[in-house]
Residue frames relative to the residue before (quaternion, step in Angstrom):
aa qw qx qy qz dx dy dz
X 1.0000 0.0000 0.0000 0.0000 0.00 0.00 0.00
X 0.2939 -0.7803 0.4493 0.3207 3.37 1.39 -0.67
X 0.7326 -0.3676 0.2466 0.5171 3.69 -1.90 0.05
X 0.4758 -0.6734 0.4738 0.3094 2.87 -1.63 0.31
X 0.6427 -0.5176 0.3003 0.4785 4.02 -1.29 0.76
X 0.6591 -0.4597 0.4325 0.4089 3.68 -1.41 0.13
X 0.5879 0.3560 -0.4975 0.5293 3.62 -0.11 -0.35
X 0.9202 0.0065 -0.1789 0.3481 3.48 -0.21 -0.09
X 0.3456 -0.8090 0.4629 -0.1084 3.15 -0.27 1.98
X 0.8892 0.2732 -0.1592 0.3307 2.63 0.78 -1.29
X 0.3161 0.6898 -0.4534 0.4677 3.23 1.57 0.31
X 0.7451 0.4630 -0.2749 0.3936 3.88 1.06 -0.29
X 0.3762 0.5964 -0.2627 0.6586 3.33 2.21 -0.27
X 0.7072 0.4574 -0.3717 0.3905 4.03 0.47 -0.94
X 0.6298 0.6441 -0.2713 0.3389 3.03 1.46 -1.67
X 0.7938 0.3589 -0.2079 0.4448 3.42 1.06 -1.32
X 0.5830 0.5227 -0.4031 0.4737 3.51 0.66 -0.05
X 0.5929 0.5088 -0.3875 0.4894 3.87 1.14 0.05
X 0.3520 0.6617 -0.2806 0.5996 3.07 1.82 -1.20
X 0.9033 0.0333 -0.0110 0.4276 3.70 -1.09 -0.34
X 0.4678 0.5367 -0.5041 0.4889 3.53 0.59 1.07
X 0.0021 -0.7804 0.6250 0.0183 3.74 -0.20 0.99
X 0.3703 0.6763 -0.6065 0.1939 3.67 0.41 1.23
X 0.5856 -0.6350 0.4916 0.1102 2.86 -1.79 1.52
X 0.4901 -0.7009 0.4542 0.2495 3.62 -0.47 1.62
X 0.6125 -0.5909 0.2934 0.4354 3.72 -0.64 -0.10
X 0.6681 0.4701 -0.1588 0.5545 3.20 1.06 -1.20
X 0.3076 0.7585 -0.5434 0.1867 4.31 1.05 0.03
X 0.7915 0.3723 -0.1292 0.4672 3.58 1.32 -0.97
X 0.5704 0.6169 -0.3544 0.4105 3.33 1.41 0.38
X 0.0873 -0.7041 0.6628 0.2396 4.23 -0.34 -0.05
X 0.3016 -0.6816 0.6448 0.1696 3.77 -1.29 1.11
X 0.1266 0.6640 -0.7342 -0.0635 3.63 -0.82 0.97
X 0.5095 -0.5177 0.5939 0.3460 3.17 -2.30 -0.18
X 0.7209 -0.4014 0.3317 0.4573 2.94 -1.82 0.14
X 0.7376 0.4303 -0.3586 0.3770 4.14 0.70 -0.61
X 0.6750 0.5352 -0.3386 0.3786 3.29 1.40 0.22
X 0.2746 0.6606 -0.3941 0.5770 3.00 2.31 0.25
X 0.8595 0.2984 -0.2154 0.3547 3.46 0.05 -1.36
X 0.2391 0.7627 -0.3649 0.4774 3.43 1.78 0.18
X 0.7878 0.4848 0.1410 0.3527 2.65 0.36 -1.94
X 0.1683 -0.9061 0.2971 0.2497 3.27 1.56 -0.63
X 0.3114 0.6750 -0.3662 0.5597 3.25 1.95 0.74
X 0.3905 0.5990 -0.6728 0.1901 4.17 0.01 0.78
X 0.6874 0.5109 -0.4106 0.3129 3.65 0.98 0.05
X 0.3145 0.6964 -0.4858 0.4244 3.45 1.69 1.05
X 0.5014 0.7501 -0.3689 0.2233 3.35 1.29 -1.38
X 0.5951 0.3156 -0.1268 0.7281 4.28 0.38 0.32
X 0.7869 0.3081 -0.4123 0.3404 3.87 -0.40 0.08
X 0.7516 -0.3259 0.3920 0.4185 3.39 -1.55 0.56
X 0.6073 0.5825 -0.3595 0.4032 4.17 0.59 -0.96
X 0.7438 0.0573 -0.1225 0.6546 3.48 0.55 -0.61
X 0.1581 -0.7843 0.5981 -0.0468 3.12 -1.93 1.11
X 0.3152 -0.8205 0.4306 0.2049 3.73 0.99 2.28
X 0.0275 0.4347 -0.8874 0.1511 3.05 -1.94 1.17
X 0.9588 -0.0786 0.0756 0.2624 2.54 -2.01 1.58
X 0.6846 -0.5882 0.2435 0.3550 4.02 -0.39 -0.65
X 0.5783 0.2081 -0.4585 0.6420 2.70 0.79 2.14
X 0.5616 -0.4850 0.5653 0.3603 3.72 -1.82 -0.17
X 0.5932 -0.5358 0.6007 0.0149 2.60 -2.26 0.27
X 0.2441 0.8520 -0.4632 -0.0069 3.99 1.00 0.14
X 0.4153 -0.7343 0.4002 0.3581 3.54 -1.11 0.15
X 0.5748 -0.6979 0.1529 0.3988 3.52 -0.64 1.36
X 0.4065 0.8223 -0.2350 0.3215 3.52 1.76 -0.07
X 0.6525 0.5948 -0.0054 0.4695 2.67 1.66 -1.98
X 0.8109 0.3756 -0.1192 0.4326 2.94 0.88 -1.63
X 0.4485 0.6334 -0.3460 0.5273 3.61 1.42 -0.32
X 0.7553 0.3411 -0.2532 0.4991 3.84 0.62 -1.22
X 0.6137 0.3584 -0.4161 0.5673 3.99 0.88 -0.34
X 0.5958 0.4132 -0.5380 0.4298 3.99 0.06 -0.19
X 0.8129 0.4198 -0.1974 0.3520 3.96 0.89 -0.70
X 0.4069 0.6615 -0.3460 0.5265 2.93 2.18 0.29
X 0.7000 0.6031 -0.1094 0.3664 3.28 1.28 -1.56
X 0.7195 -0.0694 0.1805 0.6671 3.29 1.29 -0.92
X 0.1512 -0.8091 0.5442 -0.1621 2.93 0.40 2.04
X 0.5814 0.3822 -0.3877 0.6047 4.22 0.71 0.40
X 0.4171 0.7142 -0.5224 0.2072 3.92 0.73 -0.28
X 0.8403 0.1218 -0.2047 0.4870 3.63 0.88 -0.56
X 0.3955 0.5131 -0.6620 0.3769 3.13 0.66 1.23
X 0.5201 0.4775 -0.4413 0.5538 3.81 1.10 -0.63
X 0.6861 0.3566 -0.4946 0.3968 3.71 -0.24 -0.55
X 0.4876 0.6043 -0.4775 0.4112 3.85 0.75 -0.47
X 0.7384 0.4872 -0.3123 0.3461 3.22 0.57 -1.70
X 0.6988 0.5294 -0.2784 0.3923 3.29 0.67 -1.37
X 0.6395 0.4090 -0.4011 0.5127 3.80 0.80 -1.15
X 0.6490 0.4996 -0.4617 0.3406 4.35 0.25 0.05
X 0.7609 0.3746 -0.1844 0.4967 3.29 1.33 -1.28
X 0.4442 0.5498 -0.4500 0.5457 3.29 1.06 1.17
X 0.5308 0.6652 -0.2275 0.4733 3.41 1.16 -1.24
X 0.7420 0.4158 0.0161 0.5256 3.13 0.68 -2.08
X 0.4669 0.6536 -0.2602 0.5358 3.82 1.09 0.55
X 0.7753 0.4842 -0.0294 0.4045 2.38 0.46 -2.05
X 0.6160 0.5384 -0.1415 0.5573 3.38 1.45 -1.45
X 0.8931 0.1532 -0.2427 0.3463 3.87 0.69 -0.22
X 0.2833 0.6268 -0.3976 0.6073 2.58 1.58 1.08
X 0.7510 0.2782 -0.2236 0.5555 3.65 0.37 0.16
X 0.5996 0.4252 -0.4309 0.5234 3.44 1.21 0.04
């Protein structure tokens, strides 16, 4: 878009000072699910506890939380992603031959 016009300088001072600020938003460590990704998840008896924290029309989980119940749930999930990220590889590789 390029610099900004003279009358407004300082709109180019805001730009950079957002620019080189590497603060962490509040919510950087939180994943938002809904209530059917609770029951996905097989976590609706969180629904009331300190763990989730309601906004609007769904929760708040920490990304900690939700990382160890997604690997609770489907505890082979990244061996299949293994599988898949070779037989792409291995595509990829006979396809150019």
């Amino acid at each position: 878009m390029g610099n900004a016009p003279k009358w407004c300088a300082f709109l180019e001072n805001l730009t950079e000072e957002m620019e080189e600020s590497n603060a962490t938003n509040l919510y950087d460590d939180f994943k938002f699910v809904t209530a059917t990704d609770l029951e996905k998840l097989q976590a609706t008896h969180l629904i009331g506890t300190p763990m989730l924290k309601s906004s609007m029309h769904g929760y708040f989980m920490e990304l900690k939380a939700y990382q160890k119940l997604l690997a609770s749930n489907d505890p082979f999930a990244y061996e299949k992603f293994k599988k898949e990220q070779v037989e792409k590889r291995l595509s990829k590789q006979r396809e150019r031959i």
